[in-house]
C-alpha positions, 0 to 999 in steps of 0.5 A: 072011958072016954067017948069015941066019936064015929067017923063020917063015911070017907068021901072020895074028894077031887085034887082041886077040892083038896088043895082049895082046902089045904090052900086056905087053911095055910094061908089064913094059918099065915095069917093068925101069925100076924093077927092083931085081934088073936095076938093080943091074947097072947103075952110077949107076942109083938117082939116075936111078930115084929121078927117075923115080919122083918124077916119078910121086908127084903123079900116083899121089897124085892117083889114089890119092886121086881115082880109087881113093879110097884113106884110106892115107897115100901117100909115097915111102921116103927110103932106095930108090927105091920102086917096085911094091910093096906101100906103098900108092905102089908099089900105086896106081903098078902100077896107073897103070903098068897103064893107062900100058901099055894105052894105049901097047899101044892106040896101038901094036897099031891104028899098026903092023899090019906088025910080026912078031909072032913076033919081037915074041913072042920078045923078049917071051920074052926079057925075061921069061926076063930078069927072072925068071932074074935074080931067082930066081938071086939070091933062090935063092944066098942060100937056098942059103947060109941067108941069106935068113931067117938061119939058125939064127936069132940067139937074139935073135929066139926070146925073144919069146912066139910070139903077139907075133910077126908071122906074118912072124917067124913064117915067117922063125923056122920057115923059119930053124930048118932050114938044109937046109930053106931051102938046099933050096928055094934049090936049087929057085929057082937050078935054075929061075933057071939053066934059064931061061939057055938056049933049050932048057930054058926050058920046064923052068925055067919049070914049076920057077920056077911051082911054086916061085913059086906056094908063095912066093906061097901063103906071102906071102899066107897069112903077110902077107909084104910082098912080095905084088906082086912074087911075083906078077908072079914067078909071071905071068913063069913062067906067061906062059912056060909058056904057048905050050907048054900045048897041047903039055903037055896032049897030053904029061900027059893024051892021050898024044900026041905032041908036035912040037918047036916052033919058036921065033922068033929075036931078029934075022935074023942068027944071030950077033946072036941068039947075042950076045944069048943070051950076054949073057943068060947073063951077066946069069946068072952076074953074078946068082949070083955077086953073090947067093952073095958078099952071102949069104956076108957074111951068113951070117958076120956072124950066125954069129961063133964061137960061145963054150963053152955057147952056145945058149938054156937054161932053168934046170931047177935052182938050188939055192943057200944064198943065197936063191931061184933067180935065173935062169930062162933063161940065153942064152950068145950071145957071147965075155964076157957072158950075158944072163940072165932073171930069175925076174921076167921081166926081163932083164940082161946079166952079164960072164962069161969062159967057158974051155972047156978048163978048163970053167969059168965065172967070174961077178963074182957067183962062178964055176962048173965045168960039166959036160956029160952029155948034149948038151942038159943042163949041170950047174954047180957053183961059188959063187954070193954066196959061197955053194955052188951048183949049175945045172942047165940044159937047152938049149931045144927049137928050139936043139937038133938038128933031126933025130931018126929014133926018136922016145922017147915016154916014158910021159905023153908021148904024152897030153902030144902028143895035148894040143899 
């Protein structure tokens, strides 16, 4: 025989307190029909979404354009379902979203005044732990292994002069450049993401997952990052499950008070159904993590190939040669067989060369040289070039070399340079 959980005493609940529930529980119900991070679970799903969201566009055109008043062209991306996002169709739909809840929330709150509302609170609960769990485990696995903004960045992407970089490219390179940075704040959202999995420590991973999602959303807005509405509905599911338990933080941090152990309202009456449903939270968990860890680790393989003897980005501090004047003004070793070369007009071409490490030489068809590396971030070629003797000198450039230093040497004229900068 199966055990029966007790009923908490019913609590009287205002019409406002019944529809804000009613409310968010339609709306982020709406939601999970277009959630990439829950969808990915579920087999054949991206055809079905794709319908649903079409069967929408006349609609969110027509407010777009009649309500809103909106000048932004608004259209469908043909590679994903798009749904609430920041494409003027995934704004205009989170609104009609908004009203689509609010009405069904109306209707529902006036029709049906017998509901639990504890029990309704607690699947509310439930779906928000869902979806937020789900998304910062994943987000937090390819932090974790530096996936998300690759890091070290391709050498590719710190060419360009930083005032033609977006400020999106900006935070992806700045992010990037510290792998431990990025593992670490992967860290954080994976231990919010995992705390949230279990009843008794949601309240903990809710303030985590908050204190993480309030720095995303600071970065998105400050950095116009694209994803400025789904970091927000992050930060308002940790916020929303922060939120019972204000009372009881208030009296822990500022009145010294003790605080009671409050109880939560179960899911089903019968026990075993209450704990199948925990379980299969904690599946959906697992399945986020693992998928997340797997495609990170893809990623991270396919940007970080053996590196080749030399690799890295060079200015050329030196090139003496008796054939003219220095050529080159940086060097990028980037794979086995080629160097690209920037040429002292600022053009840039790509030069076949073979790179023996062993012997420490590199051979041009243009001539070859041996090199030689004194300190770590300065190699001295010495060889031909155009059938003329040669000799290179290059440092490696300032964000390819290590990141940490415990001593700084400010030689003399160094500090005034600082003060410049």
């Amino acid at each position: 025989m199966q055990a029966v959980i007790p009923d908490e005493p019913e609590e009287r609940w205002s019409l406002a307190r019944r529809f804000a529930v009613r409310f968010l529980l339609s709306y982020f119900l709406l939601l999970l029909l277009t959630y990439d991070h829950v969808l990915l679970f579920v087999p054949r799903s991206e055809p079905v979404v794709r319908k649903y969201v079409e069967l929408w566009y006349p609609i969110v055109v027509w407010v777009g354009k009649s309500v809103l008043h909106l000048d932004q062209d608004i259209y469908l991306l043909k590679s994903e379902a798009d749904g609430i996002s920041n494409t003027a169709f995934g704004t205009v739909f989170f609104f009609c979203s908004v009203a689509l809840a609010a009405v069904a929330a109306g209707i529902w709150a006036a029709l049906d005044r017998r509901r639990d509302e504890g029990r309704l609170s607690a699947w509310l609960r439930y779906l928000l732990r869902f979806m937020l769990a789900v998304t910062l485990i994943h987000y937090g696995a390819i932090k974790l292994i530096p996936a998300q903004m690759t890091a070290p960045p391709p050498l590719s992407l710190l060419l360009p002069r930083v005032a033609d970089l977006t400020r999106m490219q900006l935070l992806w390179i700045f992010t990037g450049t510290s792998p431990v940075y990025e593992s670490l704040t992967g860290l954080a959202e994976l231990t919010g993401g995992v705390l949230l999995l279990f009843r008794r420590t949601t309240l903990l991973g809710a303030l985590i997952c908050a204190a993480d999602m309030a720095m995303v959303v600071t970065l998105n807005f400050c950095y116009d990052v694209h994803v400025k509405l789904l970091s927000l509905h992050l930060l308002a599911m940790a916020l929303l499950l922060v939120a019972p338990d204000l009372r009881r933080l208030s009296d822990l941090f500022f009145f010294d008070r003790r605080v009671e152990r409050r109880a939560e309202p179960a899911l089903f009456t019968r026990r075993r159904l209450d704990r199948a449903a925990q379980a299969v939270l904690l599946l959906f968990g697992l399945a986020s993590m693992a998928l997340g860890l797997s495609s990170a680790w893809k990623i991270y393989q396919m940007f970080h190939p053996p590196k080749p003897p030399l690799y890295g980005l060079w200015t050329v501090e030196e090139f003496r040669a008796e054939a003219g004047p220095p050529p080159w003004r940086t060097v990028m070793v980037f794979r086995s067989g080629a160097v690209r070369v920037e040429r002292t007009d600022g053009s840039w071409t790509t030069l076949p060369a073979e790179v023996k490490d062993q012997a420490r030489r590199i051979r041009f068809e243009a001539g070859s040289f041996s090199f030689s590396a004194p300190e770590a971030d300065d190699v001295v070629l010495n060889g031909v070039w155009n059938g003329r003797p040669a000799r290179v000198r290059l440092r490696r450039m300032e964000l390819t070399r290590r990141s940490f230093h415990w001593f700084v040497d400010l030689r003399e004229g160094d500090e005034e340079a600082l003060k410049e900068k």
